[in-house]
N, CA, C and O of each residue as an XYZ file, in Angstrom:
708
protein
N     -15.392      5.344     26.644
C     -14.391      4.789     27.537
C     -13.928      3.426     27.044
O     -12.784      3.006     27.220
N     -15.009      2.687     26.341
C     -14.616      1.379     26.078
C     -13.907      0.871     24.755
O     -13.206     -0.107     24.491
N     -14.619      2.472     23.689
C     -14.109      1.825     22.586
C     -12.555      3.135     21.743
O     -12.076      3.162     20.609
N     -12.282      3.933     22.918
C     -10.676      4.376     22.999
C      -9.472      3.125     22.887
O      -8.421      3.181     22.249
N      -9.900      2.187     23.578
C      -8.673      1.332     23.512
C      -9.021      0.402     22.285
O      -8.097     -0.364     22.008
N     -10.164      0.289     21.468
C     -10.231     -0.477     20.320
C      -9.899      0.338     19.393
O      -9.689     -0.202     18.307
N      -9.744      1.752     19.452
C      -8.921      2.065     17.797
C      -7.621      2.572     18.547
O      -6.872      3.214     17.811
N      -7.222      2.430     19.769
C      -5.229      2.502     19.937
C      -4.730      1.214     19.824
O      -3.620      0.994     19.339
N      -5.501      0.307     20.253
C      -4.713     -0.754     19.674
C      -4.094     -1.031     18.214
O      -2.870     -1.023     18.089
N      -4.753     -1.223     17.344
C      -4.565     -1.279     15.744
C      -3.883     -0.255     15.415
O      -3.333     -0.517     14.346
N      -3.512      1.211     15.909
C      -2.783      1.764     16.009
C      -1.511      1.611     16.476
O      -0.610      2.070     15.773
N      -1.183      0.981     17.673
C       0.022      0.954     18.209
C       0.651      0.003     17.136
O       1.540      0.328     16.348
N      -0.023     -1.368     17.240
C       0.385     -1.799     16.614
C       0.871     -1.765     15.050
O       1.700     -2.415     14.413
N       0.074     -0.827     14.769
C       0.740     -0.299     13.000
C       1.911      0.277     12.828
O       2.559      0.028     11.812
N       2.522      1.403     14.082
C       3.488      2.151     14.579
C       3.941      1.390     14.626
O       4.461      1.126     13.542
N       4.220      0.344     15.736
C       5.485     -0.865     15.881
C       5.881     -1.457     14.877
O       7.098     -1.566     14.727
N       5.127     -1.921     14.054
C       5.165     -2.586     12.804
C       5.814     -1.718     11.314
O       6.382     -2.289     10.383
N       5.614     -0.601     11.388
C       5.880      0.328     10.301
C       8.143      0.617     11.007
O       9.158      0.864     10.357
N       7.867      0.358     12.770
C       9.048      1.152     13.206
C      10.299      0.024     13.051
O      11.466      0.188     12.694
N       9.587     -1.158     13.456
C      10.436     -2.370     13.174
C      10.691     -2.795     12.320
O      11.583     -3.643     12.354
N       9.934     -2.387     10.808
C      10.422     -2.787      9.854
C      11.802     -2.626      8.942
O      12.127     -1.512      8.533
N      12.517     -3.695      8.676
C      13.907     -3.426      8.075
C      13.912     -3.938      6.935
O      13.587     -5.101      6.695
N      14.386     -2.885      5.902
C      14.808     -3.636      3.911
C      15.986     -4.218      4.345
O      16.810     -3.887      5.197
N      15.862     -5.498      3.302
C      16.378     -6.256      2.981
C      17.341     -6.371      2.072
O      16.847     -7.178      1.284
N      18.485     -6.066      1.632
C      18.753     -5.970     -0.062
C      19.057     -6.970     -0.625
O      19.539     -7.693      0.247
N      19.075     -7.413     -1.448
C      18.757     -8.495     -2.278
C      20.484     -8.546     -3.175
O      20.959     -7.774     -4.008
N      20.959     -9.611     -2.640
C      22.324     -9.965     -3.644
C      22.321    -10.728     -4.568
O      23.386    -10.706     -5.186
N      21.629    -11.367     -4.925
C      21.709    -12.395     -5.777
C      21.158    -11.826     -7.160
O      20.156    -11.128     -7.315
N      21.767    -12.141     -7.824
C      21.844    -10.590     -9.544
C      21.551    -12.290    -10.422
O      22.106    -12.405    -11.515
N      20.813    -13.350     -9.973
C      20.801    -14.097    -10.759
C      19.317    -13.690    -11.461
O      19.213    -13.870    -12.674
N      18.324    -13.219    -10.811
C      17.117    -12.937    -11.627
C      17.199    -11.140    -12.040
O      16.519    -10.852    -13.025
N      17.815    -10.180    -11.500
C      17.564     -9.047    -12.017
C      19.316     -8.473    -12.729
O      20.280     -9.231    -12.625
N      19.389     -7.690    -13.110
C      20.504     -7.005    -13.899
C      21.445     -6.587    -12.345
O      20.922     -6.488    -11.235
N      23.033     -6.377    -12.675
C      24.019     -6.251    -11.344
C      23.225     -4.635    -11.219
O      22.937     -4.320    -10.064
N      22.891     -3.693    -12.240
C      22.867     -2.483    -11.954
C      21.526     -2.258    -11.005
O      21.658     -1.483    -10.057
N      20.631     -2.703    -11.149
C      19.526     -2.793    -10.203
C      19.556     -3.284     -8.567
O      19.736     -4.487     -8.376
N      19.411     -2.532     -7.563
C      19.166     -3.407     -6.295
C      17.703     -2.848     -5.920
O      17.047     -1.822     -6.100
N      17.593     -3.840     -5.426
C      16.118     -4.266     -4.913
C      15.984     -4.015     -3.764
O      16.874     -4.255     -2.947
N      14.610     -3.366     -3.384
C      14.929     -3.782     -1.804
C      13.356     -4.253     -1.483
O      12.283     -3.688     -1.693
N      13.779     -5.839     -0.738
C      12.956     -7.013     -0.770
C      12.607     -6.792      1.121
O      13.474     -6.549      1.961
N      10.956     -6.983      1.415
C      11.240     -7.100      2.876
C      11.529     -8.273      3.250
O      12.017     -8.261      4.381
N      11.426     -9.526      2.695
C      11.657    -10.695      2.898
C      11.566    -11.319      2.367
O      10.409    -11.454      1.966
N      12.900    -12.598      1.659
C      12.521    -13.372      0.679
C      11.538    -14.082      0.906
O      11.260    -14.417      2.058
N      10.708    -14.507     -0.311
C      10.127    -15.225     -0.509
C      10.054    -16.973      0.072
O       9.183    -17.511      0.755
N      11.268    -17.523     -0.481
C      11.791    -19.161      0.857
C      11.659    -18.472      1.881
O      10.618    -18.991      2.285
N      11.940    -17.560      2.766
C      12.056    -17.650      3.767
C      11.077    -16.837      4.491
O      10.903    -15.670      4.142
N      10.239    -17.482      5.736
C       9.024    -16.455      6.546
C      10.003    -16.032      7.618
O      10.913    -16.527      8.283
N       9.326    -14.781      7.453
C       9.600    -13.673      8.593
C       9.327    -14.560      9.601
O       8.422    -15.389      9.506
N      10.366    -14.403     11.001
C       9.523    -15.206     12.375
C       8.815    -14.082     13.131
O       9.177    -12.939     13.410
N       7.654    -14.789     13.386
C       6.224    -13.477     14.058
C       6.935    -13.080     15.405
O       7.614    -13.698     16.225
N       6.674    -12.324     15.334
C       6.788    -11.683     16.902
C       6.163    -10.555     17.537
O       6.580     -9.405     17.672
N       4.713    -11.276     18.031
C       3.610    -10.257     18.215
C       3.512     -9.606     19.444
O       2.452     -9.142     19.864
N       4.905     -9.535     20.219
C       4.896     -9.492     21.349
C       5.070     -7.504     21.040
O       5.468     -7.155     19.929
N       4.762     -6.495     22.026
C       5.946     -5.382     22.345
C       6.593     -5.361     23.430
O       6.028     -5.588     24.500
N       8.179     -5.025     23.325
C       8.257     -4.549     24.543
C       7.822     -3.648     25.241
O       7.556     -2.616     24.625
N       7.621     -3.647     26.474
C       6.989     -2.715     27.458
C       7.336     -1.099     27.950
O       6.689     -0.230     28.535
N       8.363     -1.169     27.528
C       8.677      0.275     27.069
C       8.294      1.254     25.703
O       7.903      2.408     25.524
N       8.584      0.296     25.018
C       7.705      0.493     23.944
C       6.371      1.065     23.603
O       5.911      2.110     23.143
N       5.906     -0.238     24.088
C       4.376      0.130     24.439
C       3.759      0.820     25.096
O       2.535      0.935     25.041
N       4.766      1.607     26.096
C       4.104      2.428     27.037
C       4.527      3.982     26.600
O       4.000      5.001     27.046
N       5.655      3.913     25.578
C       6.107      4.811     25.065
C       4.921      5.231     23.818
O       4.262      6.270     23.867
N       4.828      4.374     22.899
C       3.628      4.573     22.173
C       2.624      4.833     22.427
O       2.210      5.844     21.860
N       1.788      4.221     23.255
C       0.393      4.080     24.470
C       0.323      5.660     24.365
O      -0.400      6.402     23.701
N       1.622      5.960     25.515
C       1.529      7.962     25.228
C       0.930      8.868     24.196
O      -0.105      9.526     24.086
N       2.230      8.584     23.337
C       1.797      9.572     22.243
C       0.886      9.657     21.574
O       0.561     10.729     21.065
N       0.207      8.504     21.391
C      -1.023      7.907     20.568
C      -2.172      9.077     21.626
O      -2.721      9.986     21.004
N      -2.454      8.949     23.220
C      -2.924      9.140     23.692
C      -2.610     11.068     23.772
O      -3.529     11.823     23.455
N      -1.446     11.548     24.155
C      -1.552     12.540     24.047
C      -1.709     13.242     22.883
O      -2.377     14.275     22.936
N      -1.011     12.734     21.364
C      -1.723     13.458     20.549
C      -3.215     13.286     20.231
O      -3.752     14.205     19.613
N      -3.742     12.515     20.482
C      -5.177     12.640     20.247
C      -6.184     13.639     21.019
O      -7.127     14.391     20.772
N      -5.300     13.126     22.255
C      -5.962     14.628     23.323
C      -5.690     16.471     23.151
O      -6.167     17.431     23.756
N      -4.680     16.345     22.008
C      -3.962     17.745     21.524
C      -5.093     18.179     20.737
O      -5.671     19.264     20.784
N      -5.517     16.334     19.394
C      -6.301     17.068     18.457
C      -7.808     17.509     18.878
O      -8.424     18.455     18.386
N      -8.258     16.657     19.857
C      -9.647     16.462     20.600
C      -9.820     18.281     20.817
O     -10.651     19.076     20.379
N      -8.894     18.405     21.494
C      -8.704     19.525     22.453
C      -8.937     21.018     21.271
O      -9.653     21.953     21.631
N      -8.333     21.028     20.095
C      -7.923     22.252     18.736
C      -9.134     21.913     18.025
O      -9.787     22.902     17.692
N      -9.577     20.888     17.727
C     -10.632     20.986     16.589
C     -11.754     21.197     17.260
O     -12.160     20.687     18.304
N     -12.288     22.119     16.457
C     -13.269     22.359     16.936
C     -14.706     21.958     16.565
O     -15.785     21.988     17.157
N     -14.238     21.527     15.202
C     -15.298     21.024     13.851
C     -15.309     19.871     13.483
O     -14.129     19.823     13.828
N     -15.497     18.884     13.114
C     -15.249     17.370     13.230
C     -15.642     16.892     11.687
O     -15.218     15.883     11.123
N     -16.569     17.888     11.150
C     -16.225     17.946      9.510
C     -15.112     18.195      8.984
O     -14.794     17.351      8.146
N     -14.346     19.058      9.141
C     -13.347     19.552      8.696
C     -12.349     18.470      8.967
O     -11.569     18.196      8.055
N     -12.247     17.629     10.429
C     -11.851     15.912     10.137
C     -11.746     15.341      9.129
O     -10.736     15.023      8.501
N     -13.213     15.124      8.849
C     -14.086     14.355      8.106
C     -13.119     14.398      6.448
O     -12.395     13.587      5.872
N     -13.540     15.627      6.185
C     -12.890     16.295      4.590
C     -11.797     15.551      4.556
O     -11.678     14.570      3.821
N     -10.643     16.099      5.604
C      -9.583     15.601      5.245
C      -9.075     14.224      5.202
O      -8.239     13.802      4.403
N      -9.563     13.671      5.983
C      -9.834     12.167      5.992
C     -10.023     11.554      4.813
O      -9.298     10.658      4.379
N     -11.140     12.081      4.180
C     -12.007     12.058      3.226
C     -11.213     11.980      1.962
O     -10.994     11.002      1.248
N     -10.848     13.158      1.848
C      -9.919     13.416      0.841
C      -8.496     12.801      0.604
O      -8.164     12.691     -0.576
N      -7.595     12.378      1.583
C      -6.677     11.869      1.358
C      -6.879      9.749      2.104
O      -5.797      9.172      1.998
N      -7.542      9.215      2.459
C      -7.664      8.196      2.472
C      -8.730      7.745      1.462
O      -8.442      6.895      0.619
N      -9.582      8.128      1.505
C     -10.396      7.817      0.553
C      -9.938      7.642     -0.868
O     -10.379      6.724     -1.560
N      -9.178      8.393     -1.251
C      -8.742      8.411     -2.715
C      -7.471      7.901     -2.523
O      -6.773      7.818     -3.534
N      -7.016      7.549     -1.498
C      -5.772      6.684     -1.587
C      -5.957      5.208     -1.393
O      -5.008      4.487     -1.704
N      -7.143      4.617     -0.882
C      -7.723      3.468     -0.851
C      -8.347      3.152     -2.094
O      -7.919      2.077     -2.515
N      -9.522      3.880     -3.132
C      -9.933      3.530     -3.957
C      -9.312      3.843     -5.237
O      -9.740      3.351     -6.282
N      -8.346      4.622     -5.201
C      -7.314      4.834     -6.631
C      -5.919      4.337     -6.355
O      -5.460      3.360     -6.947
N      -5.036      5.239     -5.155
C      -3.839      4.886     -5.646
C      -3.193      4.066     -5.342
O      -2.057      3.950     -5.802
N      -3.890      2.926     -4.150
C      -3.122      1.992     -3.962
C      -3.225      0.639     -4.957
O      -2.281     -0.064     -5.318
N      -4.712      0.472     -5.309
C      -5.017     -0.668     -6.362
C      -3.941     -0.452     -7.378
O      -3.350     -1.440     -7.815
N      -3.643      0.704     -7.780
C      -3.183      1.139     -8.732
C      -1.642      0.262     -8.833
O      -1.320     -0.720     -9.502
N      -0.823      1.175     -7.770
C       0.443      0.806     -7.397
C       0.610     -0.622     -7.182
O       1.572     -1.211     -7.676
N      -0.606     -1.448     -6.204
C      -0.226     -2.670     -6.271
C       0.015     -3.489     -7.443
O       0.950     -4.238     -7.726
N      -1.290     -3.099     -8.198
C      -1.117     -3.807     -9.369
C       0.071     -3.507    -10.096
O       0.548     -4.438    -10.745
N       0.962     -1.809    -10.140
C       1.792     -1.807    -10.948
C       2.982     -2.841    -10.760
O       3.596     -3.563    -11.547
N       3.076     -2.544     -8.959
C       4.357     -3.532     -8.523
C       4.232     -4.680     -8.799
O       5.161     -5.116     -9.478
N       3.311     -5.510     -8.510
C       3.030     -6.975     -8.803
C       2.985     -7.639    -10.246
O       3.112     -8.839    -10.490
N       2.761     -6.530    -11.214
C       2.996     -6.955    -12.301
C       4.115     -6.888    -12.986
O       4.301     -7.661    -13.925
N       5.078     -5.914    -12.610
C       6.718     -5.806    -12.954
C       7.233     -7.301    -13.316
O       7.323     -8.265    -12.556
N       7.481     -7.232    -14.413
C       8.345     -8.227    -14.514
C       9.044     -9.020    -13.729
O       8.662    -10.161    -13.465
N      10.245     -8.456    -13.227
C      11.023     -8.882    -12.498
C      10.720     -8.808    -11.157
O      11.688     -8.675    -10.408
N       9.331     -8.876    -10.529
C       8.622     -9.362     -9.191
C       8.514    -10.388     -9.310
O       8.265    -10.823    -10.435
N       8.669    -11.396     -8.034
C       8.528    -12.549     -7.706
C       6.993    -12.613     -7.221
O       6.697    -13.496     -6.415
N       6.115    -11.820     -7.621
C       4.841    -12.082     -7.854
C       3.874    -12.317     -8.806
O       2.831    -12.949     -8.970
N       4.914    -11.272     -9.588
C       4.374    -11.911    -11.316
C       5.167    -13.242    -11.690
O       4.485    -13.724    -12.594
N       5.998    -13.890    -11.519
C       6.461    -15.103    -11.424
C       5.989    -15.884    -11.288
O       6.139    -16.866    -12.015
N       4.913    -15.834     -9.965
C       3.532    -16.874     -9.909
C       3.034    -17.212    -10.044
O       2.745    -18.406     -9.967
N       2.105    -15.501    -10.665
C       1.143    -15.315    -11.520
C       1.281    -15.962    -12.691
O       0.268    -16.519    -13.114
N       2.546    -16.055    -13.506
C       2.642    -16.339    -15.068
C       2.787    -18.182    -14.816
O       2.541    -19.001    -15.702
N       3.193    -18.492    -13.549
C       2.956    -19.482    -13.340
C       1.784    -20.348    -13.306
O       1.648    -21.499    -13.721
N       1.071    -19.662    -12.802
C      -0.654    -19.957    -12.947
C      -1.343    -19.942    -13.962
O      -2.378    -20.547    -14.243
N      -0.541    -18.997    -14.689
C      -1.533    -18.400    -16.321
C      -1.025    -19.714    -16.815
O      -1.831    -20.402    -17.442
N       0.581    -20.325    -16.571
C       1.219    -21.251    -17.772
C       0.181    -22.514    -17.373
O      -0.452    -23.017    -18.302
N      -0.043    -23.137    -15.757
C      -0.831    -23.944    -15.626
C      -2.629    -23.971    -16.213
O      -3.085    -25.092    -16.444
N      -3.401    -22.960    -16.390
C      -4.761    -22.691    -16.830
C      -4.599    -22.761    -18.545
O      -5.441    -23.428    -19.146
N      -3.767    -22.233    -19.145
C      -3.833    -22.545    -20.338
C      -2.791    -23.492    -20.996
O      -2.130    -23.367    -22.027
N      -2.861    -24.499    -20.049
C      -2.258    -25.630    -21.044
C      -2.884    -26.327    -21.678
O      -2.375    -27.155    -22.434
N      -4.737    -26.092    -21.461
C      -5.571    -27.220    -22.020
C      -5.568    -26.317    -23.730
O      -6.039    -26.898    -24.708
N      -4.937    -24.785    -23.855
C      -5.788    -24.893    -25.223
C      -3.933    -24.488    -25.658
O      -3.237    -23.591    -25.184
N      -3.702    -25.152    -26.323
C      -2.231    -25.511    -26.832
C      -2.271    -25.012    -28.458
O      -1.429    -24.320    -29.031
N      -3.778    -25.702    -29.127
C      -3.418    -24.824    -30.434
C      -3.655    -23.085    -30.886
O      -3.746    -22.539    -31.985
N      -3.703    -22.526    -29.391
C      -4.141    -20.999    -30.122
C      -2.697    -20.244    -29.036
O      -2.706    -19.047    -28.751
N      -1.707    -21.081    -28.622
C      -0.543    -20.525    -27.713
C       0.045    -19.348    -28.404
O      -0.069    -18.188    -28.008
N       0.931    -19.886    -29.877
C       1.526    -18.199    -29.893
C       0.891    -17.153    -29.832
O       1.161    -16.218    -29.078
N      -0.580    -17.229    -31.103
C      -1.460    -15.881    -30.822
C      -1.683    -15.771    -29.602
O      -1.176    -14.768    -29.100
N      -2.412    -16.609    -28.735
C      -3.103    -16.384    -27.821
C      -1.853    -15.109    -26.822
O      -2.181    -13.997    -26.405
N      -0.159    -15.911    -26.655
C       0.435    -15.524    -26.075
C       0.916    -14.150    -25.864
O       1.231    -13.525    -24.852
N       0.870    -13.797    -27.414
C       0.886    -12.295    -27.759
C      -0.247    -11.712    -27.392
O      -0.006    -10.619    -26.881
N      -1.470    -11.984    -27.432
C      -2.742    -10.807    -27.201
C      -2.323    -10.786    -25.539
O      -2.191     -9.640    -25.109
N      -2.137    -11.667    -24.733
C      -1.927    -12.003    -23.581
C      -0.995    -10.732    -23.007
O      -1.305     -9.775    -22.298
N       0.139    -11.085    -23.546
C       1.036    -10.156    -23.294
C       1.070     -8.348    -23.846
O       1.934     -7.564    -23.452
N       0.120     -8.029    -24.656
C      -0.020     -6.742    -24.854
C      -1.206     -6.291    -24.186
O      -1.522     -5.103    -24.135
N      -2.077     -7.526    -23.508
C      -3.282     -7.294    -22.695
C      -2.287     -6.921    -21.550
O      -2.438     -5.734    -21.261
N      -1.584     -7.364    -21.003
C      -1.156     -7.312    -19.830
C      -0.159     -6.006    -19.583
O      -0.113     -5.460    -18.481
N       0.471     -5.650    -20.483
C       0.859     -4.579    -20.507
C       0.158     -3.295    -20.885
O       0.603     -2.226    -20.467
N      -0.660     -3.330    -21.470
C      -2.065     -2.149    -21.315
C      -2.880     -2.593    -19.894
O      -3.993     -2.068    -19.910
N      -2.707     -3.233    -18.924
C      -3.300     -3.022    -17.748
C      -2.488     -2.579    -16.658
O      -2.966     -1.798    -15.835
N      -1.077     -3.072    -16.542
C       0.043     -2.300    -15.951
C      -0.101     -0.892    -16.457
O      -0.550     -0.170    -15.566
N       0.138     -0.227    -17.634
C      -0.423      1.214    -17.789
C      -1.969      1.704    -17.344
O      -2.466      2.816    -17.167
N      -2.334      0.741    -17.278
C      -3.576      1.923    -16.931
C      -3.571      1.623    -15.529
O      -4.371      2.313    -14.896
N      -2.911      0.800    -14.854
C      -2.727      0.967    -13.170
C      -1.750      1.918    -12.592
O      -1.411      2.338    -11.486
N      -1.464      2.061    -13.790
C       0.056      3.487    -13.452
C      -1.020      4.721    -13.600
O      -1.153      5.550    -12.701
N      -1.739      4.760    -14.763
C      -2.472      6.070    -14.928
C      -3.656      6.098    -13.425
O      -3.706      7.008    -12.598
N      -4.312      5.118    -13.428
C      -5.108      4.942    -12.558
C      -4.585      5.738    -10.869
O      -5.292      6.583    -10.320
N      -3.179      5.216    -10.253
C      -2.747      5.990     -9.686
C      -2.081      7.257     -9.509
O      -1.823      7.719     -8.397
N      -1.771      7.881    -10.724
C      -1.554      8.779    -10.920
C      -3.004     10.307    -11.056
O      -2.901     11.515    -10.839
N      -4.049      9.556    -11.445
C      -5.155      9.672    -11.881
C      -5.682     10.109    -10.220
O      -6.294     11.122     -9.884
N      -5.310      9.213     -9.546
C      -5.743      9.270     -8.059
C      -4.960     10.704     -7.046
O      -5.486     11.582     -6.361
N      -3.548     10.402     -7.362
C      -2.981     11.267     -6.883
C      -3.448     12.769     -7.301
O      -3.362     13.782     -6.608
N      -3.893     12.659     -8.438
C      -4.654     14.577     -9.382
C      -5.971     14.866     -8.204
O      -6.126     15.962     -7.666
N      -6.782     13.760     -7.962
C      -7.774     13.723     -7.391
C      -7.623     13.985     -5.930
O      -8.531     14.376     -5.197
N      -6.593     13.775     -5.630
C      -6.107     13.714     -3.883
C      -5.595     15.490     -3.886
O      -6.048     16.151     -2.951
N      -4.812     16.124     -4.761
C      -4.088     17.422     -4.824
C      -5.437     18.198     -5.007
O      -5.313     19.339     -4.563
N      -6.802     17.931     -5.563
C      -7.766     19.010     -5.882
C      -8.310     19.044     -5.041
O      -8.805     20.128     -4.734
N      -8.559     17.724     -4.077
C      -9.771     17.446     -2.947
C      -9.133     18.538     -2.203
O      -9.581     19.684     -2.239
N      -7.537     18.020     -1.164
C      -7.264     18.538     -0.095
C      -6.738     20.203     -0.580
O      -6.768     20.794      0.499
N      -6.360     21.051     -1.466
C      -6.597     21.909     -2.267
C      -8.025     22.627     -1.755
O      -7.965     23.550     -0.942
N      -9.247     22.178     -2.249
C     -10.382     22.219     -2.019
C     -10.896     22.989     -0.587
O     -11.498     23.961     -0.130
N     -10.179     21.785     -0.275
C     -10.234     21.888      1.950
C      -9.470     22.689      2.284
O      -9.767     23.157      3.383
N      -8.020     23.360      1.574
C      -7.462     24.278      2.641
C      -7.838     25.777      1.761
O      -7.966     26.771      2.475
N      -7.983     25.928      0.527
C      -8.562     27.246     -0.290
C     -10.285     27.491      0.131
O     -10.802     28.540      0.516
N     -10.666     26.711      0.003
C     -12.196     26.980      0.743
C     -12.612     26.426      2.351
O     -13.526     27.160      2.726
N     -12.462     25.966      2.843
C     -12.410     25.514      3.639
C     -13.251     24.082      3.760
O     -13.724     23.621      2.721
N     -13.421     23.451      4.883
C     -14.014     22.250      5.147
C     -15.577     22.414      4.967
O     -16.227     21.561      4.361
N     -16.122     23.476      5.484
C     -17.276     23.581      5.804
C     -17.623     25.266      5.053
O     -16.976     26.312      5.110
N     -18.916     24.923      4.378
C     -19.334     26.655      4.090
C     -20.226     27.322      5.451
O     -21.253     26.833      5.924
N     -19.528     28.560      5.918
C     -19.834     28.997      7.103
C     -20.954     29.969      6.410
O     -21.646     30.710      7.109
């Protein structure tokens, strides 16, 4: 009874948050090519203003569904392994492969205003060793681009692993009866 409303909360709120969210597109072609658009959730100068409020329709609209589909699934499953599996299988391997993966791919893109930072930081840490810069700069930069590939393979790697698991779960089932 008590701890239903501690996993709808973090729920509702993920829904609101996923429903309110709006791309941004990005005009300014001064850092990327005119043929490219971007879509930014929020520049960087500028913070999103919080607004942790819901409205009450909203919330009571969500509150519902959250509540009645759970009571749909409560109600059909009968097995709570077979949960489990699928759970299993597609968060699990989307938490420990393909998102590290992807983040790292996005964040390291060039033309992210996160790798911007980053190379900002790298330019501040190695200013103390100045006589090994060009080599150093090159191993640097082919290091860094063999780790963007293997964060691409890595998630891709993840996604093979996610198609065999849940595969797995609906050709054999969850549980051996």
């Amino acid at each position: 009874m008590f701890s239903y409303p501690l996993q709808v909360h973090p729920c509702r709120a993920s829904i609101d948050a996923v429903l309110r969210w709006k791309p941004v597109i990005s005009n300014s072609n001064s850092d990327h090519s005119p043929s490219r658009t971007l879509l930014i959730a929020r520049p960087v100068s500028q913070p999103a203003p919080r607004s942790d409020t819901i409205p009450e329709v909203r919330f009571a609209i969500l509150t519902t569904i959250i509540v009645c589909l759970s009571y749909i699934a409560a109600m059909t499953i009968s097995s709570l392994d077979k949960v489990l599996a699928y759970v299993g299988s597609t968060g699990s391997t989307s938490i420990s492969f393909i998102l590290p993966g992807l983040f790292y791919y996005k964040i390291s893109a060039p033309e992210s205003v996160h790798h911007q930072r980053l190379l900002k930081d790298d330019d501040g840490d190695q200013s103390d060793d100045n006589d090994e810069a060009p080599r150093g700069g090159q191993r640097s930069h082919w290091r860094k681009h063999l780790l963007r590939r293997l964060a691409l393979a890595l998630a891709i790697y993840g996604i093979f692993i996610m198609v065999i698991c849940l595969a797995t779960n609906i050709l054999f089932g969850a549980s051996a009866h």
